[in-house]
C-alpha positions as CSV (number, residue, x, y, z in Angstrom):
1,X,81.7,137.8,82.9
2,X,79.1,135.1,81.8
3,X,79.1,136.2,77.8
4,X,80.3,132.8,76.1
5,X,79.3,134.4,72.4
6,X,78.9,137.8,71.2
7,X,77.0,138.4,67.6
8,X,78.3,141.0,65.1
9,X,77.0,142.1,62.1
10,X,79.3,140.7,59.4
11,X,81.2,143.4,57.3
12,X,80.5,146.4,59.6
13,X,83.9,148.2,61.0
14,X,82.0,148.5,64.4
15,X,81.8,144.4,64.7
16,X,85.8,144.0,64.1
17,X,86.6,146.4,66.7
18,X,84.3,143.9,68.8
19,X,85.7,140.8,67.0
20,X,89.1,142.2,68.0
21,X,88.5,143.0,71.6
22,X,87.1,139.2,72.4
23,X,90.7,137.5,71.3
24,X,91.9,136.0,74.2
25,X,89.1,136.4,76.1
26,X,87.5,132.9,75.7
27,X,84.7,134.8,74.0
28,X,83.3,133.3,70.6
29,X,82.9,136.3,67.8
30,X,79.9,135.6,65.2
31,X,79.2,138.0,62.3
32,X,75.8,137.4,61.5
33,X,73.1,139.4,58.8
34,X,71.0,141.7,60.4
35,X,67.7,140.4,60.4
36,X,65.7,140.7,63.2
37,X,63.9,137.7,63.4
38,X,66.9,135.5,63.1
39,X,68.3,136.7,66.2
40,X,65.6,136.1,68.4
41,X,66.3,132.7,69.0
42,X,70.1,133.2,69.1
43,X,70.8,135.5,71.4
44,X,69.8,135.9,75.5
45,X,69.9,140.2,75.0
46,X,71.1,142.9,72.9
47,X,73.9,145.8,73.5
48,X,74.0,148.7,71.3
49,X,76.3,151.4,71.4
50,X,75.8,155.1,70.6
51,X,77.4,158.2,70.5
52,X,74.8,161.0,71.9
53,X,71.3,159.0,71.1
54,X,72.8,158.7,67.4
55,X,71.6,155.4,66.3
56,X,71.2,154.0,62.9
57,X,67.7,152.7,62.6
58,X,68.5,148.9,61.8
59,X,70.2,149.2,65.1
60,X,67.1,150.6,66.7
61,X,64.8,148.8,64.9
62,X,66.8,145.6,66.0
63,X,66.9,146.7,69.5
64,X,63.2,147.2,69.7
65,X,62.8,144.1,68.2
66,X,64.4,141.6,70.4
67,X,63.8,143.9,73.7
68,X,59.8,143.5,72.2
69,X,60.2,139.4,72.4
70,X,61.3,139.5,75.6
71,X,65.6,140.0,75.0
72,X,67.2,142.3,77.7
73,X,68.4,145.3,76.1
74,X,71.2,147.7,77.1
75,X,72.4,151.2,75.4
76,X,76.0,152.7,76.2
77,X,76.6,156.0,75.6
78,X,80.3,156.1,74.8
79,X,80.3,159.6,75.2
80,X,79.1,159.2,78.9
81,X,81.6,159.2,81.9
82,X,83.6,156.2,81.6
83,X,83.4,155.3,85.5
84,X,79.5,155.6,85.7
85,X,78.8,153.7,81.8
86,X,81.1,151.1,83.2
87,X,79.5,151.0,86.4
88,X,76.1,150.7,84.8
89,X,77.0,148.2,82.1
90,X,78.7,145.8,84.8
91,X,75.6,145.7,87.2
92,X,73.3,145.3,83.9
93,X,75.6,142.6,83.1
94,X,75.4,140.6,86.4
95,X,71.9,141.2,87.0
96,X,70.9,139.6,82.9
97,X,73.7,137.4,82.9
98,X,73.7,137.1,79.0
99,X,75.7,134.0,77.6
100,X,75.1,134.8,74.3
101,X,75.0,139.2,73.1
102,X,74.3,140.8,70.3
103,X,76.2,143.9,70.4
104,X,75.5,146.6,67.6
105,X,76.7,150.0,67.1
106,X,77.9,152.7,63.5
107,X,81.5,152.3,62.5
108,X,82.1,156.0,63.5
109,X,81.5,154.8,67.2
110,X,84.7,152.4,66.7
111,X,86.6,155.2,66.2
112,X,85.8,157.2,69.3
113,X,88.9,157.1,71.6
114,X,86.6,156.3,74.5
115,X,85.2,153.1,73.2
116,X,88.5,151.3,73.2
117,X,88.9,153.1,76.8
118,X,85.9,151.4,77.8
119,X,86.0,148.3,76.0
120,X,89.2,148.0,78.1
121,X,87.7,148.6,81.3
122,X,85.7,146.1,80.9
123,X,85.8,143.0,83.4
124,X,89.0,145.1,85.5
């Protein structure tokens, strides 16, 4: 994996459950305000993670945003078959090759049991 950085929106349940999965994965956590503009020049693409299409609309609006100025952008399904959204994310991964992600997603997406199942599958 070529992520050096992921960015997190500060205070948000969602980016500690990220914050928590980089430890020991030589993998910089920054929480960071979402404002759109700011993160244009920060980050090389944008992740956001859903449950069923449900997005919030800063996290859409975000994702429109940087994808508009030229930002990759990726959206996971966590309720999606864990095989073929892992599958999918990898070759997304490899074929961007982010070093630096903003990664969004609603705190009730942190508590799906199949986003820690996938954030674990992940690089195996």
């Amino acid at each position: 994996m070529t992520i050096r950085t992921v960015y997190v929106i500060e205070d948000n349940k969602f980016g500690k459950s990220i914050t928590e999965w980089t430890e020991g994965k030589r993998i910089e956590a920054v929480p960071v305000d979402q404002k759109n503009n700011d993160l244009v020049d920060d980050v090389d693409a944008i992740v956001v993670f859903h449950e069923n299409h449900n997005f919030s609309k800063e996290d859409e609006e975000t994702h429109e945003y940087l994808t508009e100025n030229n930002k990759p952008g990726y959206k996971v399904d966590i309720n999606g078959t864990l095989a073929a959204t892992n599958s999918n994310f990898t070759m997304w991964l490899e074929r961007n090759r982010p070093k630096s992600l903003l990664i969004l997603g609603q705190d009730d997406v942190a508590k799906n049991p199949n986003f820690k199942r996938f954030l674990e599958s992940i690089g195996k």
